[in-house]
Each structure stands twice: as structure tokens, then as C-alpha cells.
C-alpha positions as CSV (number, residue, x, y, z in Angstrom):
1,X,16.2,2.5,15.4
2,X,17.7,5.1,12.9
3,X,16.3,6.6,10.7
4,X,15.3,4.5,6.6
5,X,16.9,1.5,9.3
6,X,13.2,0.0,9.7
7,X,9.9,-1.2,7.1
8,X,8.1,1.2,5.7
9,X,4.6,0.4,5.2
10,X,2.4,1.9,2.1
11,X,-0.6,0.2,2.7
12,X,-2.5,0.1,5.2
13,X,-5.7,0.4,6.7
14,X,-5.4,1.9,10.4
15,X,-7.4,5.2,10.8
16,X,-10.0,4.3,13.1
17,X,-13.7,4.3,11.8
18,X,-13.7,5.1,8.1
19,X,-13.5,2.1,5.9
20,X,-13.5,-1.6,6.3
21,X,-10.2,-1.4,8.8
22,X,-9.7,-0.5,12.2
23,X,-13.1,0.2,13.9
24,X,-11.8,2.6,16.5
25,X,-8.8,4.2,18.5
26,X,-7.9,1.2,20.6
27,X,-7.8,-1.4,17.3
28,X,-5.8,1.0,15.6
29,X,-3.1,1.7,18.6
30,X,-3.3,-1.9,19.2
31,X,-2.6,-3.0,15.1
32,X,0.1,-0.1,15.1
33,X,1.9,-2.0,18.1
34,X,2.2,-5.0,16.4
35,X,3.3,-3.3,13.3
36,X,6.2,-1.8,15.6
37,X,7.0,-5.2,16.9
38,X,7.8,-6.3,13.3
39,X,10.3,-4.1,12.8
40,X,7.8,-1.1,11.3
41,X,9.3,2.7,11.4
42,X,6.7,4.7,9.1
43,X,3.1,4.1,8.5
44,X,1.6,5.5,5.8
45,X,-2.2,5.5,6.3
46,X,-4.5,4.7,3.5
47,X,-8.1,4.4,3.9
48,X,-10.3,3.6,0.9
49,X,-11.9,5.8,-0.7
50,X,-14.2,4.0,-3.6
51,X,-17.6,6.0,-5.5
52,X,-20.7,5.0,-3.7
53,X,-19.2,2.3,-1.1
54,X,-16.2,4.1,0.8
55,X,-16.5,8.0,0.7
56,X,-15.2,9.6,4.2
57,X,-14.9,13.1,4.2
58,X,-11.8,14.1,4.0
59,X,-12.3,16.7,6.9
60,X,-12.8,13.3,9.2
61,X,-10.2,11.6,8.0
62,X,-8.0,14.4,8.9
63,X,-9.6,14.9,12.4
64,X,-9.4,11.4,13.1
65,X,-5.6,11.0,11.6
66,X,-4.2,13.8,13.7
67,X,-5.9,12.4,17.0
68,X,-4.3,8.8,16.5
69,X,-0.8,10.5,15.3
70,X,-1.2,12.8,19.0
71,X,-1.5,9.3,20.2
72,X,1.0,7.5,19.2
73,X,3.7,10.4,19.7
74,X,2.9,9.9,23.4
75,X,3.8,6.5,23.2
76,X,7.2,4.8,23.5
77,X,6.5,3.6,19.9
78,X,9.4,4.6,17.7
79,X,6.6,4.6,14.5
80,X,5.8,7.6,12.4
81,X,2.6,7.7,10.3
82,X,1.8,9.6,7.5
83,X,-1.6,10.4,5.3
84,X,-2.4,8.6,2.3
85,X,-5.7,6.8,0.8
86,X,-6.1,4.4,-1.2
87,X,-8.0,5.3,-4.5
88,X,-10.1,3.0,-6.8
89,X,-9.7,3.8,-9.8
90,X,-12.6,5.9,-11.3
91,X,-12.9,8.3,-14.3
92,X,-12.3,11.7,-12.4
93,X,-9.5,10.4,-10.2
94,X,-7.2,13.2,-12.0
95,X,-9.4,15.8,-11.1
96,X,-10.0,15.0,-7.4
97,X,-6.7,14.3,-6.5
98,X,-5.2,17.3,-8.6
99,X,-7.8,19.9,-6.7
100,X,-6.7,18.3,-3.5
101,X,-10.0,16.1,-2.7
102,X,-8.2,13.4,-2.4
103,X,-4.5,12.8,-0.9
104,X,-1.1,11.2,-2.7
105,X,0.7,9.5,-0.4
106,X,2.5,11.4,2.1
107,X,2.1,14.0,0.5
108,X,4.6,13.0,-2.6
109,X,3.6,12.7,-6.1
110,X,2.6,8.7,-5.5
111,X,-0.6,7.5,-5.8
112,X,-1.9,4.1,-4.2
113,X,-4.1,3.2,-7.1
114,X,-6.6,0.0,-6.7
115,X,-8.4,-1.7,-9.3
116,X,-11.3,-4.2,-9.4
117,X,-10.4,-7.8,-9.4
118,X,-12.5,-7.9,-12.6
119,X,-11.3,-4.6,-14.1
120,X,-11.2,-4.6,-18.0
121,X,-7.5,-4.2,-19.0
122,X,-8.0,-0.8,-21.3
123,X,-9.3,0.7,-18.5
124,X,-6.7,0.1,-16.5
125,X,-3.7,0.8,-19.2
126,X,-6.5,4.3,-19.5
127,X,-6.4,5.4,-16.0
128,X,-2.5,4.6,-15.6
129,X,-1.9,6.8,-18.3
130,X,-4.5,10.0,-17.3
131,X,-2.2,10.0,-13.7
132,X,1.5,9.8,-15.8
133,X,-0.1,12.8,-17.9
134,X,-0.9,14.7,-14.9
135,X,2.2,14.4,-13.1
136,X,1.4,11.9,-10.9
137,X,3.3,8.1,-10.4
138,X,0.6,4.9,-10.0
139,X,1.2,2.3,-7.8
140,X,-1.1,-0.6,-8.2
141,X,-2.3,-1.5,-5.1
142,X,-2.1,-5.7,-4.3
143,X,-1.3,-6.4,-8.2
144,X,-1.5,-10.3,-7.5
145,X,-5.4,-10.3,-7.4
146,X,-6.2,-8.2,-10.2
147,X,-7.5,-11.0,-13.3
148,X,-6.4,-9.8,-16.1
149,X,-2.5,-10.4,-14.9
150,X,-3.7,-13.4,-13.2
151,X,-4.8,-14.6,-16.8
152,X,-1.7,-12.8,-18.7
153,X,1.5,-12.1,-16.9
154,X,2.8,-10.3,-19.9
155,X,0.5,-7.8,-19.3
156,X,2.2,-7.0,-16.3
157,X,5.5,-6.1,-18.1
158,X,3.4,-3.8,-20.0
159,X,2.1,-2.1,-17.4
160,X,5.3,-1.4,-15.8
161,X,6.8,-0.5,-19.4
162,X,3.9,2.3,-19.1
163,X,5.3,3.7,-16.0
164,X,3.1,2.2,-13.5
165,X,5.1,0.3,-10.2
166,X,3.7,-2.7,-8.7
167,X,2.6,-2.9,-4.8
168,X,2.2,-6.8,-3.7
169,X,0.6,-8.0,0.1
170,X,3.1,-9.0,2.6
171,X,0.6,-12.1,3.1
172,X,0.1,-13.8,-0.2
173,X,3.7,-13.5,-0.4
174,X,4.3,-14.8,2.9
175,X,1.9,-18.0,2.1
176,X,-1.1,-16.5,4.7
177,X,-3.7,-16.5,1.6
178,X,-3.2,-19.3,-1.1
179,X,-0.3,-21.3,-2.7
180,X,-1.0,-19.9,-6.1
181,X,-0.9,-16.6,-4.7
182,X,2.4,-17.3,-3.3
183,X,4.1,-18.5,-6.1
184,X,2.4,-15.4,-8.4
185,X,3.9,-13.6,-6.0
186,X,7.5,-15.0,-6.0
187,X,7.0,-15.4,-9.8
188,X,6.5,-11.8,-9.9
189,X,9.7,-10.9,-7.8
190,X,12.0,-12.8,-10.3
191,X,10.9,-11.2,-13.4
192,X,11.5,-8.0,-11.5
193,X,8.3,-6.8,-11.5
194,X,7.3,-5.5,-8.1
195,X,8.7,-2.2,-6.5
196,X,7.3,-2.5,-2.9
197,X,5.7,-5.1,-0.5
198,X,3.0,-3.7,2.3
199,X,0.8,-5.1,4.4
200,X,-2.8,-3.9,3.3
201,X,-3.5,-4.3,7.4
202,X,-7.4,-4.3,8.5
203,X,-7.8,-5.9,11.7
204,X,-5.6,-8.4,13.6
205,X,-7.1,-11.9,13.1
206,X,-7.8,-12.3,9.5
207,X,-5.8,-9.2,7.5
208,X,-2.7,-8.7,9.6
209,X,0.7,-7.7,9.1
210,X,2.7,-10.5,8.2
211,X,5.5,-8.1,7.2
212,X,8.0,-10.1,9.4
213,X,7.5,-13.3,8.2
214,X,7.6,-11.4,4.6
215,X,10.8,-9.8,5.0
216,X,12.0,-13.1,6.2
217,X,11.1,-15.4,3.0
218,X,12.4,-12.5,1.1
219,X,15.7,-12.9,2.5
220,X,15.6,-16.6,2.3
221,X,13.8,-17.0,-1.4
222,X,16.1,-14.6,-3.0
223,X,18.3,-12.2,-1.0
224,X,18.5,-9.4,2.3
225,X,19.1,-6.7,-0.7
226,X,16.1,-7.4,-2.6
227,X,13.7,-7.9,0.8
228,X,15.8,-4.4,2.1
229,X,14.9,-2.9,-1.7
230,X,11.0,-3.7,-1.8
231,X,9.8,-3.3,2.4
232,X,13.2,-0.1,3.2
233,X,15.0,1.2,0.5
234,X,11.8,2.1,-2.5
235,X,9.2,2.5,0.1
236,X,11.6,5.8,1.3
237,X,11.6,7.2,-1.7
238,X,8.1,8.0,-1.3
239,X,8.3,10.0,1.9
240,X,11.5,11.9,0.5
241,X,9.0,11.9,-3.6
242,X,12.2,10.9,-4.6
């Protein structure tokens, strides 16, 4: 596979034993496998990291992400991963991220931003706006199940007018979690609202990949170039900060 030929993933939840994904080594080898077998080339990892629920220290996350990256290089796994988290939105994300508490993703400019399902809508538009200010580009983590654009898909355009981009799950786009998520989804895609499509991984029963079977509705729904554009082409740019 050469190289930008493969998916690049943004979102994921691999690194062994700090958040709600992979619980150790082996899960995270094994869910990295079956990444690989649908047609995955980079990896960006992106565990949680949410006040008073999800708050690894950095230093283990780091310990434990270059263990499983030693790993995997020893493996005839042509997969490359990459640091990352992803951050719920709080009032001194700025801060942490610019004093280095808290990682972009691979190392770029990007942040993997998530939101409550509930959030309030000025807090949101607030937050997008503090991380534009500081040099920094929002991505809204799994956009389809935040309410307020459930309730108002206007405020969607909005958003992206703002300067945020829109991240949506390989599954509710591939049918795995509702109907109504899947046409949001599509919906969402036609208006041209959505920059990249991950898998938000945890575990392989219930949150898996289905970045295949993605990539292939994609295709079928609307075209190769756009399902090459939101899972290859922007999901690049990232590693490159382009």
C-alpha cells in the first residue's frame, strides 16, 4: 500500500487502558488488525480526555502509546499510528492545549473537539471561536448526535461558516446505529457539510470500525471521489497540517 493510497482514521479509541476503549495491549493489537483489514493506513489515537470523568495523565498515555506503536512496528501490519485525544469541550481547553497539556492531533494544528449531546448552542459557537482565535482548527467530533443540529440543521451551516469542520461516525453512516442517524448523516454529506468520516472505535462487538462498509455506501450513495475526499484525501491533510 503506498503511501495517502489507504483510510486514514481520526478517531479512535485504541490506547490500551485509559478511557472507555481498548482495555489492554492484546484488544488494541487485535482492533488495530481489523482496522488494517479494512483498508486502514494511519491511526491517529484519541483517547478522551473529559474534567472529572476521563483525565489520564498525559505521561501514561505516552508510555502506553509508544509501547503499542513498538508493537505494531514489529508486526507485518502496514498501519502507522499517531497521538491525538479527543477533548470535551471545557472553558480552559485554550490554555491546556496551548501549554501542551493536552495534544492536537498528530501533532498538527487540529483539534478533535467533542461536545455534550445536550450542549447549549452559545457555548459551542463560544468554544469554536476561543480555538480559531488561538490558532487552532475545531473539528467536531460525531456531529450527528449533538441536539441542537439534530433540532436545527441550519445551525450546522453556521458552524461551518465559523470555521469549524465536521467529523461524522463511519457507523451511523453506514446504518450500524439508527435509520434517522443514517439519513442525518447522508443528509449531511449532500449539503456538503462534513469534512471527514472515522470510526470512533472502542471495542470490537458493539463500537467497531465499520469504515469498510462506510467507504462502500459512500461510493455507491454518492461517488468514489467524495468517499476518497472524506476517509483519504482531508484526513491527510492533517498529518501533513496542511
Amino acid at each position: 500500500m503506498s503511501a495517502g493510497t489507504g483510510i486514514t482514521d481520526i478517531h479512535t479509541h485504541l490506547l490500551p487502558g485509559v478511557d472507555d476503549g481498548a482495555k489492554n495491549f492484546e484488544e488494541s493489537i487485535r482492533l488495530i488488525q481489523l482496522e488494517a483489514a479494512e483498508g486502514v493506513q494511519n491511526i491517529i489515537l484519541t483517547p478522551h480526555y473529559r474534567k472529572g470523568m476521563f483525565e489520564t495523565p498525559q505521561a501514561v498515555i505516552k508510555k502506553n502509546f509508544d509501547e503499542l506503536a513498538g508493537r505494531i512496528r514489529e508486526m507485518p501490519l502496514e498501519v502507522r499510528l499517531y497521538p491525538g485525544c479527543e477533548c470535551h469541550a471545557y472553558t480552559s481547553l485554550v490554555d491546556d492545549l496551548a501549554g501542551g497539556r493536552l495534544p492536537t492531533l498528530a501533532g498538527s494544528s487540529y483539534v478533535l473537539t467533542e461536545f455534550s449531546d445536550s450542549e447549549r448552542y452559545s457555548f459551542i459557537k463560544w468554544e469554536i471561536g476561543e480555538l480559531l482565535s488561538a490558532g487552532f482548527r475545531p473539528i467536531i467530533a460525531h456531529a450527528e448526535r449533538i441536539g441542537v443540529f439534530l433540532d436545527d440543521f441550519n445551525k450546522l451551516y453556521f458552524i461551518q461558516e465559523a470555521g469549524a469542520e465536521i467529523q461524522i461516525t463511519a457507523a451511523a453512516l453506514a446504518g450500524e446505529i439508527s435509520w434517522g442517524s443514517k439519513r442525518f448523516t447522508q443528509k449531511m454529506i449532500r449539503e456538503g457539510l462534513v469534512q471527514y468520516v472515522a470510526s470512533d472505535t472502542h471495542d470490537g462487538l458493539y463500537r467497531r470500525p465499520f469504515l469498510e462498509k462506510a467507504r462502500l455506501m459512500l461510493t455507491k450513495k454518492f461517488d468514489a471521489e467524495t468517499a476518497e475526499e472524506l476517509m483519504i484525501k482531508n484526513p491527510m491533510s492533517i498529518l501533513s497540517d496542511d
